[in-house]
Kinemage of the C-alpha trace (Angstrom):
@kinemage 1
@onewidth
@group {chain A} dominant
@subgroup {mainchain}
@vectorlist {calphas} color= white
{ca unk a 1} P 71.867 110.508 63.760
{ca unk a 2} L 75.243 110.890 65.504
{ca unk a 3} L 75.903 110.007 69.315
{ca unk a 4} L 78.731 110.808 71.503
{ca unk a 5} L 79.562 108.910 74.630
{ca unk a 6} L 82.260 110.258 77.178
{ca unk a 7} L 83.389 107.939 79.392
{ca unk a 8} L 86.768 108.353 81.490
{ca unk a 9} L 88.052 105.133 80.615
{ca unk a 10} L 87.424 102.056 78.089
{ca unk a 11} L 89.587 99.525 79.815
{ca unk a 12} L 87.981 96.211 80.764
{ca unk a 13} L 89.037 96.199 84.338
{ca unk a 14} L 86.161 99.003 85.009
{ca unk a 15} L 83.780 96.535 84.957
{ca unk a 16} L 79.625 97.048 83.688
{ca unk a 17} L 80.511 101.312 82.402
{ca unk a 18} L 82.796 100.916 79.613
{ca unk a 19} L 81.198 97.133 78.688
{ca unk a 20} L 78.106 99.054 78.685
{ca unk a 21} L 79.416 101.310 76.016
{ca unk a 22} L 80.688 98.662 74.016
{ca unk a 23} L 77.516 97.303 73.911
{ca unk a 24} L 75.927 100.304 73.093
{ca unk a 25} L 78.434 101.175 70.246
{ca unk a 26} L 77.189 97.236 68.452
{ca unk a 27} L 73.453 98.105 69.197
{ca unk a 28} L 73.792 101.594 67.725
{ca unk a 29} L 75.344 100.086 65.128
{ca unk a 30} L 72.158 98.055 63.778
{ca unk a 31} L 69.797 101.269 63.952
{ca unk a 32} L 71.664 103.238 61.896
{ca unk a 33} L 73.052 105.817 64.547
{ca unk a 34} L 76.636 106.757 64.219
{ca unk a 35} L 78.680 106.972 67.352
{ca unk a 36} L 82.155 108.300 68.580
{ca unk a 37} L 83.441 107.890 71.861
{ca unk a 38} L 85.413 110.575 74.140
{ca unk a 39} L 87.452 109.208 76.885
{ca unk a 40} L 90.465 110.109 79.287
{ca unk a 41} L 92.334 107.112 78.087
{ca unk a 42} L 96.007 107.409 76.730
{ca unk a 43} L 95.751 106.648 73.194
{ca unk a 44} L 98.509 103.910 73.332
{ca unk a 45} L 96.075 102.067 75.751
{ca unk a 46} L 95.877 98.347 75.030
{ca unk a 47} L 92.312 97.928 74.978
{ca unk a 48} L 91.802 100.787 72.335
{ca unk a 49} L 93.775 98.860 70.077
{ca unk a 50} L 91.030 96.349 68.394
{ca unk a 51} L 87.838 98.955 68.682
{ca unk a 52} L 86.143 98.807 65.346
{ca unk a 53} L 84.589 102.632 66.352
{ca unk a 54} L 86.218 106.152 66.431
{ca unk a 55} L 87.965 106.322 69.871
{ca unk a 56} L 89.183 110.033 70.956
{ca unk a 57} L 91.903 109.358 73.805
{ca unk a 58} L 92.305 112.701 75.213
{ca unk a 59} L 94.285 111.760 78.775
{ca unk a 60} L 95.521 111.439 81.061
{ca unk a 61} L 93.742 113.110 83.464
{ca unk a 62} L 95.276 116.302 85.383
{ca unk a 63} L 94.189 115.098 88.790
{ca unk a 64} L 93.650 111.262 88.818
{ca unk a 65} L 90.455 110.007 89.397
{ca unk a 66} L 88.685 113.580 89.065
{ca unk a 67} L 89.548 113.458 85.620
{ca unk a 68} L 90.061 117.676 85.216
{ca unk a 69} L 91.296 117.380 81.350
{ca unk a 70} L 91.462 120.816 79.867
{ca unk a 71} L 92.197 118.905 76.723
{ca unk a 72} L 88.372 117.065 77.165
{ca unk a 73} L 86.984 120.305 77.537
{ca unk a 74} L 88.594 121.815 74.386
{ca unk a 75} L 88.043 119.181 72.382
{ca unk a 76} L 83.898 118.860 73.142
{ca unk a 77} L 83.970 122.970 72.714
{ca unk a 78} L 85.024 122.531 68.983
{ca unk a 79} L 83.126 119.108 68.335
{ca unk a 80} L 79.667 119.206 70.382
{ca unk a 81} L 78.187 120.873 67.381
{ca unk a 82} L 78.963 117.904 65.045
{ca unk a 83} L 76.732 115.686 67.136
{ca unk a 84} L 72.995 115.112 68.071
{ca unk a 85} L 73.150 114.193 71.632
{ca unk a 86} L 76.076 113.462 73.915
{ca unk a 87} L 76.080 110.423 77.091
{ca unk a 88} L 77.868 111.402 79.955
{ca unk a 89} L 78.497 108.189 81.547
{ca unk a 90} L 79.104 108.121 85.181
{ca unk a 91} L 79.012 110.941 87.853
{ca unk a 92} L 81.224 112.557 90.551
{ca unk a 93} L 84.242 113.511 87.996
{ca unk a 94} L 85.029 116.568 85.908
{ca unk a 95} L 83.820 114.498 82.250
{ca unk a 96} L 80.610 115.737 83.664
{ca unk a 97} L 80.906 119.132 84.015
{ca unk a 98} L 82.750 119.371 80.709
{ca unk a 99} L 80.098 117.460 78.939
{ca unk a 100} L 76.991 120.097 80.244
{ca unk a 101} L 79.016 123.253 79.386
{ca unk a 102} L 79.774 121.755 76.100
{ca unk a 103} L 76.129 120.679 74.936
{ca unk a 104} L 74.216 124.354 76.535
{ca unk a 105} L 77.034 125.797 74.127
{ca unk a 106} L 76.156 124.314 71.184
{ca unk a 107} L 72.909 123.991 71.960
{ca unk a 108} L 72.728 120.379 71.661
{ca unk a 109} L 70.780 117.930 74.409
{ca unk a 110} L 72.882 115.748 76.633
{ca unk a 111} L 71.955 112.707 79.185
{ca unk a 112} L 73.482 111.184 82.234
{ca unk a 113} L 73.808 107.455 82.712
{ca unk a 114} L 74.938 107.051 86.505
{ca unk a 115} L 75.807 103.201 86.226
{ca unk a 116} L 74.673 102.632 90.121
{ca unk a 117} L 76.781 105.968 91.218
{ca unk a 118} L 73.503 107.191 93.289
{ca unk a 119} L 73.045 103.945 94.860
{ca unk a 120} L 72.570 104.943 98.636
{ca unk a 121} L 74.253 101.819 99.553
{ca unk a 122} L 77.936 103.821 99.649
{ca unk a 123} L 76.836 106.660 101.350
{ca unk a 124} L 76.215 104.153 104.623
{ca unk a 125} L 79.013 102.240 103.495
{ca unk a 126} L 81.798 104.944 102.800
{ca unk a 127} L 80.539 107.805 105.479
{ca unk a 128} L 83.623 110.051 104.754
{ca unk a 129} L 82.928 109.862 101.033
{ca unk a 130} L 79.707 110.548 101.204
{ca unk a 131} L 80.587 114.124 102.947
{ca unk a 132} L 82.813 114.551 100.354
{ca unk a 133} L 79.838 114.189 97.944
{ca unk a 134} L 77.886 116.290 99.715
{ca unk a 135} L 80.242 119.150 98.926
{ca unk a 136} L 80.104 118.106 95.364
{ca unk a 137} L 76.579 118.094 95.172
{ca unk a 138} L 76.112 121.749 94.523
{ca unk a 139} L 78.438 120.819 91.129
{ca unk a 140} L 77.036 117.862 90.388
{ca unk a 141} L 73.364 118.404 90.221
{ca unk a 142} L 72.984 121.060 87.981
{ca unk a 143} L 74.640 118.241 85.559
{ca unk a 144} L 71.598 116.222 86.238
{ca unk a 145} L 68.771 118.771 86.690
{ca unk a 146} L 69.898 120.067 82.929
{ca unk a 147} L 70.524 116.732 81.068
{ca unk a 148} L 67.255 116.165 78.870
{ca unk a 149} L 67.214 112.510 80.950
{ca unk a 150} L 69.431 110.672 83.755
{ca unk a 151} L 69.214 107.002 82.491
{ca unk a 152} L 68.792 104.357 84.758
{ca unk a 153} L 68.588 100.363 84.213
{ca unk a 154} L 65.870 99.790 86.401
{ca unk a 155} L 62.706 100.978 87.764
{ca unk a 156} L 64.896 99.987 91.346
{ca unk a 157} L 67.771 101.828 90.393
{ca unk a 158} L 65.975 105.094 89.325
{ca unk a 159} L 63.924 105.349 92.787
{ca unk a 160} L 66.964 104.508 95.202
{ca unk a 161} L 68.699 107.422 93.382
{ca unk a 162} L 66.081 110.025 94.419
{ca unk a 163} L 66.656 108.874 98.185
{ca unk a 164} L 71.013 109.948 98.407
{ca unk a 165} L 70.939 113.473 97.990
{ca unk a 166} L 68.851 116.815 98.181
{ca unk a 167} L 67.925 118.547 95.645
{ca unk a 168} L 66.937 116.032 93.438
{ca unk a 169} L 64.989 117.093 90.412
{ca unk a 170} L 65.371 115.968 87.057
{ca unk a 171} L 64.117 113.910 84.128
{ca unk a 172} L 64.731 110.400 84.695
{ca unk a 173} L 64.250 107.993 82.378
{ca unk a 174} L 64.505 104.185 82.971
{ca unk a 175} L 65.912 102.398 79.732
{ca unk a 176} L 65.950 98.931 78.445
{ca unk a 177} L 69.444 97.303 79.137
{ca unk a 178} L 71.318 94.207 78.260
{ca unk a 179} L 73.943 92.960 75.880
{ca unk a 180} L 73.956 91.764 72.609
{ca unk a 181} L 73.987 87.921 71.582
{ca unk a 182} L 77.536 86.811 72.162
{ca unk a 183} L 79.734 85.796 69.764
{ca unk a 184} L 81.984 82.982 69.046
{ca unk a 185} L 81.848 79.034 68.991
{ca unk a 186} L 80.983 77.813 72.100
{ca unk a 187} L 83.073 75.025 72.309
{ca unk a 188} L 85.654 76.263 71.500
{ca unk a 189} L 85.666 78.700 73.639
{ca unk a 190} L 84.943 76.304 76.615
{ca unk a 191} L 88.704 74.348 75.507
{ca unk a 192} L 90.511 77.874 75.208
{ca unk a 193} L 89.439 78.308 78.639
{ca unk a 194} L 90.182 74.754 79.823
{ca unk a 195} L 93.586 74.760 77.835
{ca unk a 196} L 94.718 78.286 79.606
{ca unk a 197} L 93.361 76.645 83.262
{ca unk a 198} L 94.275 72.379 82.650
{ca unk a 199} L 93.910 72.229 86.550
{ca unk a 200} L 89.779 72.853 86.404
{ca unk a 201} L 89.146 70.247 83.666
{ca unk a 202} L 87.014 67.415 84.874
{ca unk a 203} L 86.117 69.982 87.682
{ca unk a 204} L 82.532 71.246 88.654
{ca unk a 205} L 82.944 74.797 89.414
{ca unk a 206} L 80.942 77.600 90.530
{ca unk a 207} L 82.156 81.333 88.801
{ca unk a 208} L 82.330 84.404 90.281
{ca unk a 209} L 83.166 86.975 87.504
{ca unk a 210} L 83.254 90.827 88.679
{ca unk a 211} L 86.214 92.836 90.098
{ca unk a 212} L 87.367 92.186 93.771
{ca unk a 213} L 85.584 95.156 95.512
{ca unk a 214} L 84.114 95.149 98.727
{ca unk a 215} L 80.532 95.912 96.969
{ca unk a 216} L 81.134 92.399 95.691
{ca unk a 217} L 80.481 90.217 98.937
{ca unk a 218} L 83.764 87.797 97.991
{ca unk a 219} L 84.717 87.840 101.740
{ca unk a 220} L 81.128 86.155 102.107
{ca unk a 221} L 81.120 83.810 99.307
{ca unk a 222} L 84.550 82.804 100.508
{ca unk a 223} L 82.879 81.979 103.810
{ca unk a 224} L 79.905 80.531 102.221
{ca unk a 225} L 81.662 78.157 100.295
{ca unk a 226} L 84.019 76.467 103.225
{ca unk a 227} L 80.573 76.002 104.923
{ca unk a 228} L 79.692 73.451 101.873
{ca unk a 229} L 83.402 72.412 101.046
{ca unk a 230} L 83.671 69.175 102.831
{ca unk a 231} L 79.730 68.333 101.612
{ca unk a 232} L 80.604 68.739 97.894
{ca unk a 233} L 84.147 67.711 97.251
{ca unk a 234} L 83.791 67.909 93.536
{ca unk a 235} L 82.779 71.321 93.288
{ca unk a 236} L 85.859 74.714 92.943
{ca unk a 237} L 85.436 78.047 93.045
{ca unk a 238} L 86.417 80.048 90.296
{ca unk a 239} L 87.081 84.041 91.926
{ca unk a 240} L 87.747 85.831 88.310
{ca unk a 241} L 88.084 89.678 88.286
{ca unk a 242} L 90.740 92.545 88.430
{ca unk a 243} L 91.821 93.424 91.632
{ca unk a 244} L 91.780 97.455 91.357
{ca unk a 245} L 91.645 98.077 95.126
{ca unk a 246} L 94.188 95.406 96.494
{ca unk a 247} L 91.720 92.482 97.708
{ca unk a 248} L 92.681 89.492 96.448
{ca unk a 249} L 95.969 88.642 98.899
{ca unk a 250} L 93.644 89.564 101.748
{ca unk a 251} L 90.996 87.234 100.222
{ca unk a 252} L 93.458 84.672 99.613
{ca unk a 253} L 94.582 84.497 102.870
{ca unk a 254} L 90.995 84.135 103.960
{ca unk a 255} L 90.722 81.071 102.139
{ca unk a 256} L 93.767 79.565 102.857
{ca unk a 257} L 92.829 80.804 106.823
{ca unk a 258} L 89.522 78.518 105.661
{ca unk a 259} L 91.405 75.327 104.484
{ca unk a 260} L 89.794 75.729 100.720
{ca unk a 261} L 93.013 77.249 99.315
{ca unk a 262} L 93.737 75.008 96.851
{ca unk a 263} L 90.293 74.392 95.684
{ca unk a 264} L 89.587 78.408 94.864
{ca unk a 265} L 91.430 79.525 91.721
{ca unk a 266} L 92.028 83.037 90.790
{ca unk a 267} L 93.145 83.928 86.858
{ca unk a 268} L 92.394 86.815 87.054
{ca unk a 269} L 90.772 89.415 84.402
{ca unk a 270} L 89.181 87.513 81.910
{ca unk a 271} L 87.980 89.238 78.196
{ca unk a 272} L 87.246 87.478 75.428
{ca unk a 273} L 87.105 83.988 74.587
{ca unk a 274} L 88.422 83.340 77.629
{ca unk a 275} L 85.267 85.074 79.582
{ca unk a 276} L 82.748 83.254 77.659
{ca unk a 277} L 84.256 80.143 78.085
{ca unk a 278} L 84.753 80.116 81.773
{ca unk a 279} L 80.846 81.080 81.466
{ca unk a 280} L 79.717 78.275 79.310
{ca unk a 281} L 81.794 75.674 81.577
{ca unk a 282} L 80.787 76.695 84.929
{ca unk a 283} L 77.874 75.058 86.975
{ca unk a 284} L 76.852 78.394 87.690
{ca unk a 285} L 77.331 81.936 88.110
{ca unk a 286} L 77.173 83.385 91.458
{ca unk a 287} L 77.345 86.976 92.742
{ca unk a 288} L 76.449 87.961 96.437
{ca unk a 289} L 77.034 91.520 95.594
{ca unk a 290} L 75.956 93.868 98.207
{ca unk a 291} L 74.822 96.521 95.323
{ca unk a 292} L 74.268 95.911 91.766
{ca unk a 293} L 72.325 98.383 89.987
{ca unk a 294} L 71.847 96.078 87.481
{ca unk a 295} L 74.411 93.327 86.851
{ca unk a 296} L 75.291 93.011 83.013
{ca unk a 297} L 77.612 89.845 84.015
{ca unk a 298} L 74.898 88.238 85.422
{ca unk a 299} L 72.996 88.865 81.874
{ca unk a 300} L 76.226 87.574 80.457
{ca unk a 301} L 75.897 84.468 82.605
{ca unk a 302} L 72.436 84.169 81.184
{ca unk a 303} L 73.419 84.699 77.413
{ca unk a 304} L 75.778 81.657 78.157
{ca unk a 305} L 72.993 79.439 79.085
{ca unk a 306} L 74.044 79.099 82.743
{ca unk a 307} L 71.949 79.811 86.030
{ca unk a 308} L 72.648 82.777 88.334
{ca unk a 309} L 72.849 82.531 91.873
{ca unk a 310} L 72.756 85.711 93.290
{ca unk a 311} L 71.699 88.351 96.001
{ca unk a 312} L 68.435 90.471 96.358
{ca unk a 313} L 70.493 93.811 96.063
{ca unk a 314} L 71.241 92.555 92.513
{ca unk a 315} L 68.234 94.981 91.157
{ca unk a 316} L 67.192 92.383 88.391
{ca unk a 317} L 66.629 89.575 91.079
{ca unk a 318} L 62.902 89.642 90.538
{ca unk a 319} L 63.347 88.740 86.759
{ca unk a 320} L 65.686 86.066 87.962
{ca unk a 321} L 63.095 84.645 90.449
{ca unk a 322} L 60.228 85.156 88.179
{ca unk a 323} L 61.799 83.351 85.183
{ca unk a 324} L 63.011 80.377 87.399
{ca unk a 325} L 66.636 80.933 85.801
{ca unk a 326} L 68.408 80.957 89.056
{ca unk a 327} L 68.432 81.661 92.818
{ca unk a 328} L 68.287 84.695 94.879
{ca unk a 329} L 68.734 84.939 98.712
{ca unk a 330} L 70.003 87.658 101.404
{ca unk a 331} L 73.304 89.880 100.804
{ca unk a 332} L 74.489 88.311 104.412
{ca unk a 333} L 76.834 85.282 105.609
{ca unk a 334} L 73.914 83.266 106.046
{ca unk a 335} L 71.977 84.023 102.811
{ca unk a 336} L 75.468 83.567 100.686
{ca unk a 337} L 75.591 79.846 102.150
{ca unk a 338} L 71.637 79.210 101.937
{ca unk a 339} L 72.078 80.259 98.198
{ca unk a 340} L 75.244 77.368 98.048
{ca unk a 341} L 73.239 74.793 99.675
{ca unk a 342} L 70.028 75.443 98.092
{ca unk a 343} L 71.747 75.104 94.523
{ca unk a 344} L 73.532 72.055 95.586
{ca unk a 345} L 70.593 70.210 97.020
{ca unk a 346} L 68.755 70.411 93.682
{ca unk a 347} L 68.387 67.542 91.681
{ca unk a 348} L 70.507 67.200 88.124
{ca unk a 349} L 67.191 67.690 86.335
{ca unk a 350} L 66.229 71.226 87.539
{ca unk a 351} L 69.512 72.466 87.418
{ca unk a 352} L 69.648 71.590 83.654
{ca unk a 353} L 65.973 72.785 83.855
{ca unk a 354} L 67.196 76.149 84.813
{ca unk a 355} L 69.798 76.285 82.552
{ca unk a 356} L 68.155 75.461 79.515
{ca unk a 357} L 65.396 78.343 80.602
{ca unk a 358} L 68.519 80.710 80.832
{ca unk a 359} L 69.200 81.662 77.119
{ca unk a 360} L 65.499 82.133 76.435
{ca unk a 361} L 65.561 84.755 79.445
{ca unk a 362} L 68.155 86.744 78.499
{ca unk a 363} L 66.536 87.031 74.652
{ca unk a 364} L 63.247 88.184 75.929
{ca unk a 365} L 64.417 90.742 78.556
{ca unk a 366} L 68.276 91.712 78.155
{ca unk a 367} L 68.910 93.141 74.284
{ca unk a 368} L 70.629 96.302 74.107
{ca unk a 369} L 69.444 97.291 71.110
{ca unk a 370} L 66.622 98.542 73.589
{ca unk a 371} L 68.538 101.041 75.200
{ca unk a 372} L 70.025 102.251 72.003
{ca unk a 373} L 66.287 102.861 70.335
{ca unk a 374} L 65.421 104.832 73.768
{ca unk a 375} L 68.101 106.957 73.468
{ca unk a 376} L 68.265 107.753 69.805
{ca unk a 377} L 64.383 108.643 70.562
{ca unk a 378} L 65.272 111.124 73.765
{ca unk a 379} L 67.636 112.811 70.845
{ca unk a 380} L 65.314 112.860 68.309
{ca unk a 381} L 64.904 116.593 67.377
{ca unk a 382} L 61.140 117.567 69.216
């Protein structure tokens, strides 16, 4: 079987989408389904340069964040055909309309994979571009209502979708999500990390790994943690992440405004070694994120063998909970700091407790070869 995947962009700094597809691409991989990837990319784009898959940079884009590419839409016209089944990842751009208009040509089946797009949580927290979705709607939802399946992470995610926007019928189809086993010698990927940052050596930190966006909550883990600064002196905070919309000096300033300045550190985007050794060193990962469809760094923070501290709009937090692998409180000022204090008033022994429950979590529940099975089935000729 052959797969396509379009995606605007493969870089890194767009967080869980394009990680997602490099996931995919590995899990595909050991089923025996061949895959190609379509993007908007430029093709002298750094992060295309060590992809061990075919990679068909077609951008730039036309008009920016849209993504209208004439080029995209000639180049799925003449190579639909070749495929089984085509992924649209993500919504609201033009990649979408190209992708539906390609497949009912060739006659070929296509799915959606939103990535969180339909959370309701940015329609009440972006009003204006919410109206502007509104208008796009009448676009956008024949895209959905014709895709053989819109795939969602979780049971959560699929339901809060139905509630953003009218109409809202199609084939939904919740899919088994996760990464695969990470690679790499853990130890030595801790000392790359400690050799690129000498100043956190001998340092308990806590990581936050994501990009600075207001979704995030970094203003209230900021907050959070100058509440339990002066009770835990040994402990930094590690705020890791690209900073696509202009955050960090304003969040800097915050915590220099708080007196932790020099105990919050900020390298930011980390890939790689790096990544997994900032994961394997921390005390634990922490994300107070406002809206999470699913969270694949927090599964990363899992893989690594560390516990998760995180919100309840994280839409895996009842795994979290259930497996005992972490903690989970509100998406507010007060919850952030209960979820710092709670971890810190734990005893050395359940901490390690959690952590050595962490791996065995993320084995049982987080494998991507899941979603790649579930989706070489939905293409499976009827």
């Amino acid at each position: 079987m052959r797969i396509l995947h379009v995606i605007s962009s493969l870089s890194p700094a767009g967080g869980g989408p394009p990680e997602a597809v490099r996931q995919l691409v590995r899990a595909y991989a050991q089923i025996g389904v061949e895959v190609e990837v379509a993007t908007l990319d430029e093709a002298h784009a750094p992060w295309l340069s060590q992809l061990s898959f075919p990679v068909h940079a077609l951008g730039p884009a036309q008009l920016g964040s849209y993504g209208f590419s004439p080029r995209l839409s000639a180049w799925l016209r003449h190579n639909a055909s070749r495929f089984d089944g085509i992924v649209a990842n993500g919504i609201w751009s033009y990649p979408n309309l190209a992708v539906r208009s390609a497949a009912r040509r060739a006659g070929i089946p296509y799915a959606v994979f939103p990535h969180g797009a339909l959370d309701p949580w940015f329609n009440r927290q972006y009003p204006l571009k919410h109206f502007k979705k509104i208008l796009y709607w009448p676009l956008q939802f024949p895209v959905m209502r014709d895709a053989r399946a819109v795939l969602f992470t979780t049971p959560t995610e699929r339901d809060l979708a139905l509630t953003s926007f009218r109409p809202n019928r199609w084939t939904s189809l919740p899919v088994p999500y996760g990464i695969s086993e990470p690679e790499g010698d853990p130890a030595a990927q801790i000392e790359t990390f400690y050799a690129r940052f000498p100043q956190l050596r001998g340092r308990s930190f806590l990581l936050f790994l994501s990009r600075l966006h207001e979704k995030k909550a970094c203003d209230l883990l900021l907050k959070a943690f100058a509440e339990i600064a002066s009770a835990s002196p040994a402990h930094d905070l590690v705020m890791a992440g690209p900073d696509q919309v202009g955050l960090q000096a304003k969040l800097q300033q915050l915590a220099a405004d708080l007196d932790v300045g020099p105990r919050v550190h900020w390298p930011g985007m980390l890939a790689g070694d790096l990544k997994w050794g900032a994961l394997r060193a921390c005390d634990a990962f922490v994300l107070p994120s406002h809206q999470e469809n699913f969270g694949i760094v927090v599964v990363e923070a899992l893989a690594a063998g560390r516990p998760v501290l995180i919100s309840n709009q994280v839409n895996i937090w009842r795994d979290i909970d259930e497996d005992a692998v972490g903690l989970v409180e509100d998406d507010t000022q007060q919850g952030t700091e209960r979820l710092l204090r709670r971890w810190l008033a734990l005893p050395p022994a359940d901490r390690d407790a959690m952590a050595a429950r962490a791996h065995d979590a993320f084995t049982r529940r987080y494998s991507m070869q899941g979603a790649a099975l579930a989706i070489r089935q939905l293409f499976q000729p009827s």
